[in-house]
N, C-alpha and C positions, 0 to 999 in steps of 0.2 A: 455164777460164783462156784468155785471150786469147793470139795471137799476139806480140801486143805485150808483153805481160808474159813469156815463151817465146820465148828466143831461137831453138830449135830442136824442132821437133814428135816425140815418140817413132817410130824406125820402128818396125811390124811387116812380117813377109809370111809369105802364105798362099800356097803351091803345093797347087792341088788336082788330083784325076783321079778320074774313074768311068768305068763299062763297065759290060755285061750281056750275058750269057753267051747267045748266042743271038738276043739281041736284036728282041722281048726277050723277057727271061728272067731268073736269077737277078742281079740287081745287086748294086755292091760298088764302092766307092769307098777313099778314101786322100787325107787331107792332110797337110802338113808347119807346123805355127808356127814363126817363129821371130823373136824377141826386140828390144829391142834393143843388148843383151850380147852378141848371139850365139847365145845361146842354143837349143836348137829341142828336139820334138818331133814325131811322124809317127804317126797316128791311122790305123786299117782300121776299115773298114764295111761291114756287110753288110746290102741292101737289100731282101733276100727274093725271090720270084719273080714276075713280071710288069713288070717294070721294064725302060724303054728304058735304050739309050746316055744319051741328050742329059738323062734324067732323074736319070739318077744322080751323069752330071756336076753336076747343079744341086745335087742332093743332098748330093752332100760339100763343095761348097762352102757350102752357108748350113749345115752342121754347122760348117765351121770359122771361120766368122763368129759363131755362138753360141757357140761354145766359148772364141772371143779375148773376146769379150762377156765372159761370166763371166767367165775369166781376170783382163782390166782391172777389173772390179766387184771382186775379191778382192786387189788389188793397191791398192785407191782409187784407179786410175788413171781418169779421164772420159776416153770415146772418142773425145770432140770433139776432146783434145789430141792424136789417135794421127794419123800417118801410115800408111794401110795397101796396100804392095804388091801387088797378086793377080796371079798367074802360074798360067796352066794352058794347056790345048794344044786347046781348045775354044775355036774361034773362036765360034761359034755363043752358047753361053752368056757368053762375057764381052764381046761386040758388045750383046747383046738386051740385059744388063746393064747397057753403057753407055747405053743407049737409041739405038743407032746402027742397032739390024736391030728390024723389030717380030717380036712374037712370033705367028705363025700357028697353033700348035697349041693344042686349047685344054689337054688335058696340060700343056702347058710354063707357061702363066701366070698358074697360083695359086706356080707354084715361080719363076718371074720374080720377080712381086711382092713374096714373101717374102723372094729373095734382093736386092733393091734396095731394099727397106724396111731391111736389116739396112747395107746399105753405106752408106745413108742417115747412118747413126749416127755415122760417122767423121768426122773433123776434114777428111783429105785422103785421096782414093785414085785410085790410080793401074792400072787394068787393062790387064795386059800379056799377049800371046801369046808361048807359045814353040812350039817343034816336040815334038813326043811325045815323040822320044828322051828331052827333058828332066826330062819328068815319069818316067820309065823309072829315068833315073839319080838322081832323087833320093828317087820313093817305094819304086821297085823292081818297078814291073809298069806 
């Protein structure tokens, strides 16, 4: 569906966050969906062991882009029509994502790729920075 035939695109948004324990070490992520009713849920993950910081960030975030993925496919909803939010506290991964920082590690960019192939998908998206705290107060670590 066109914009034109859509007066107004669905929002969603995704706050994601990962970390590894030692870093690295055992990794573990968390994101948040939420709707746009309102609606939300909040997803953990755990990455096993050997895993960086910047990796797991990556990680929960392209989980929760496959996850809206499906979501929308079980709703008939086509993702071209979505508006999609991303809020996390990782300058690093949603800069690389926008294509604004290149990615140096080679670690980091088979998980770039897969995550900008998946944002790829969406109608409009919009990658936002907030401060840690944020992601603290909404996923709880």
């Amino acid at each position: 569906m066109s914009d034109a035939a859509s007066p107004e695109r669905a929002e969603f948004e995704v706050v994601f966050d990962g970390g590894s324990l030692n870093n690295p070490g055992r990794g573990y992520g968390s994101y948040r969906l939420r709707g746009p009713g309102g609606e939300s849920r909040i997803k953990r993950l755990s990455f096993g062991d050997g895993v960086t910081n910047n990796e797991a960030e990556y990680r929960a975030l392209i989980h929760a882009l496959e996850d809206l993925l499906e979501e929308l496919a079980r709703q008939g909803r086509a993702a071209e029509s979505v508006r999609l939010v991303i809020r996390g506290d990782s300058q690093l991964v949603l800069n690389q994502v926008a294509g604004r920082w290149k990615v140096t590690r080679p670690n980091l960019a088979p998980l770039n790729q897969r995550a900008r192939e998946l944002v790829g998908r969406f109608g409009q998206v919009e990658l936002l920075w907030h401060p840690r705290l944020h992601s603290v107060q909404v996923l709880g670590h």
